[in-house]
C-alpha positions in Angstrom: 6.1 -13.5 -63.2 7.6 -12.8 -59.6 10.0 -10.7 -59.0 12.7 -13.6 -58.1 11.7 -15.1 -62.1 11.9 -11.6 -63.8 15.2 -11.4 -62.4 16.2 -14.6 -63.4 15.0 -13.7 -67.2 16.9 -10.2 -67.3 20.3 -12.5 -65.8 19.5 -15.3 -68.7 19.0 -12.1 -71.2 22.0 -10.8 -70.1 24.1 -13.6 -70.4 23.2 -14.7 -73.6 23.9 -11.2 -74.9 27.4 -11.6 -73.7 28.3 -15.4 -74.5 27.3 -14.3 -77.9 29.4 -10.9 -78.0 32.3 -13.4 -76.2 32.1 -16.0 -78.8 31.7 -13.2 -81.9 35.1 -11.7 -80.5 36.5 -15.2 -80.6 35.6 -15.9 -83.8 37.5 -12.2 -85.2 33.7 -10.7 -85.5 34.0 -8.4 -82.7 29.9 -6.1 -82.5 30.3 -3.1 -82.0 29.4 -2.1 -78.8 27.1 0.7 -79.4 25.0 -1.4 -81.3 24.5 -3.6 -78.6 23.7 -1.1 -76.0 21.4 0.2 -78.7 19.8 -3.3 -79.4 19.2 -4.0 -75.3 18.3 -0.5 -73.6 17.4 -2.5 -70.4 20.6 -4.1 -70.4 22.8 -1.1 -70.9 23.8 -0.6 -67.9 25.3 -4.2 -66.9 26.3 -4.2 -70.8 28.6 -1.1 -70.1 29.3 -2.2 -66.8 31.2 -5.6 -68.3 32.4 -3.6 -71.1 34.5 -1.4 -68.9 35.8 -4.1 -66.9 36.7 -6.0 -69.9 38.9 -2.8 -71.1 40.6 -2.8 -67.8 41.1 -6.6 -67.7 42.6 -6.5 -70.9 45.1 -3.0 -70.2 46.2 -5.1 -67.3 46.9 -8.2 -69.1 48.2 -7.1 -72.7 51.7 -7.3 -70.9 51.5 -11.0 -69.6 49.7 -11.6 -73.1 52.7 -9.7 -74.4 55.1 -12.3 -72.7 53.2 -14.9 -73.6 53.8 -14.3 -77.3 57.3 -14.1 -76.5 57.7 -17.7 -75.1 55.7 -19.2 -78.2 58.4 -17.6 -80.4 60.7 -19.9 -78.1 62.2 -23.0 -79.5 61.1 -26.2 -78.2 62.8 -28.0 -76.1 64.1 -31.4 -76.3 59.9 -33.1 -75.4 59.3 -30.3 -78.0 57.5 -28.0 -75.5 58.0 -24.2 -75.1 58.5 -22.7 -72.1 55.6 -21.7 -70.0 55.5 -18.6 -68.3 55.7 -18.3 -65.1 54.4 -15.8 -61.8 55.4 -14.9 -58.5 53.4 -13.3 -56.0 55.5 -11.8 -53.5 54.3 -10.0 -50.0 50.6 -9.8 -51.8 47.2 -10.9 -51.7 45.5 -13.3 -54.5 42.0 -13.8 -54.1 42.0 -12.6 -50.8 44.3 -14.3 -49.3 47.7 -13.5 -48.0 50.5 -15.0 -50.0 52.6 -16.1 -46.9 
């Protein structure tokens, strides 16, 4: 294999690993994590890599996920649809781009 393939194999191991952890969590089967840094040893450091960004990712959204849970507890209205949240940015970035 060149390098360029092996490369491509250890990205295609990698995201296997996690579309399967990712769909497991979906289904209310979340692995534990030490198992699967265990289980890959070459992949532990990408695997604790996403696995610390998916903490933070999920500390900074448990209070829109919060809200969100607030608005499906919101009667319908008359088309018999809830209210959908809503988001401003004001005098920021988003995506790296000014927001004026």
């Amino acid at each position: 294999m060149t390098p360029n393939s092996t490369e491509r194999g250890r990205e295609d191991q990698l995201n296997e690993v996690l579309l399967a952890y990712v769909e497991a969590c979906e289904a209310g089967r979340e692995p534990k994590r030490a198992e699967l840094l265990t289980a890959h040893p070459d992949l532990r450091d990408d695997l604790a890599a996403f696995f610390a960004s998916h903490d933070e990712v999920e500390r900074l959204t448990a209070p829109l996920r919060a809200r969100s849970r607030e608005n499906d507890e919101c009667p319908p209205n008359d088309e018999g649809k809830r209210a959908a949240p809503v988001f401003f940015v004001i005098g920021g970035t988003l995506g790296g781009h000014s927001s004026f």
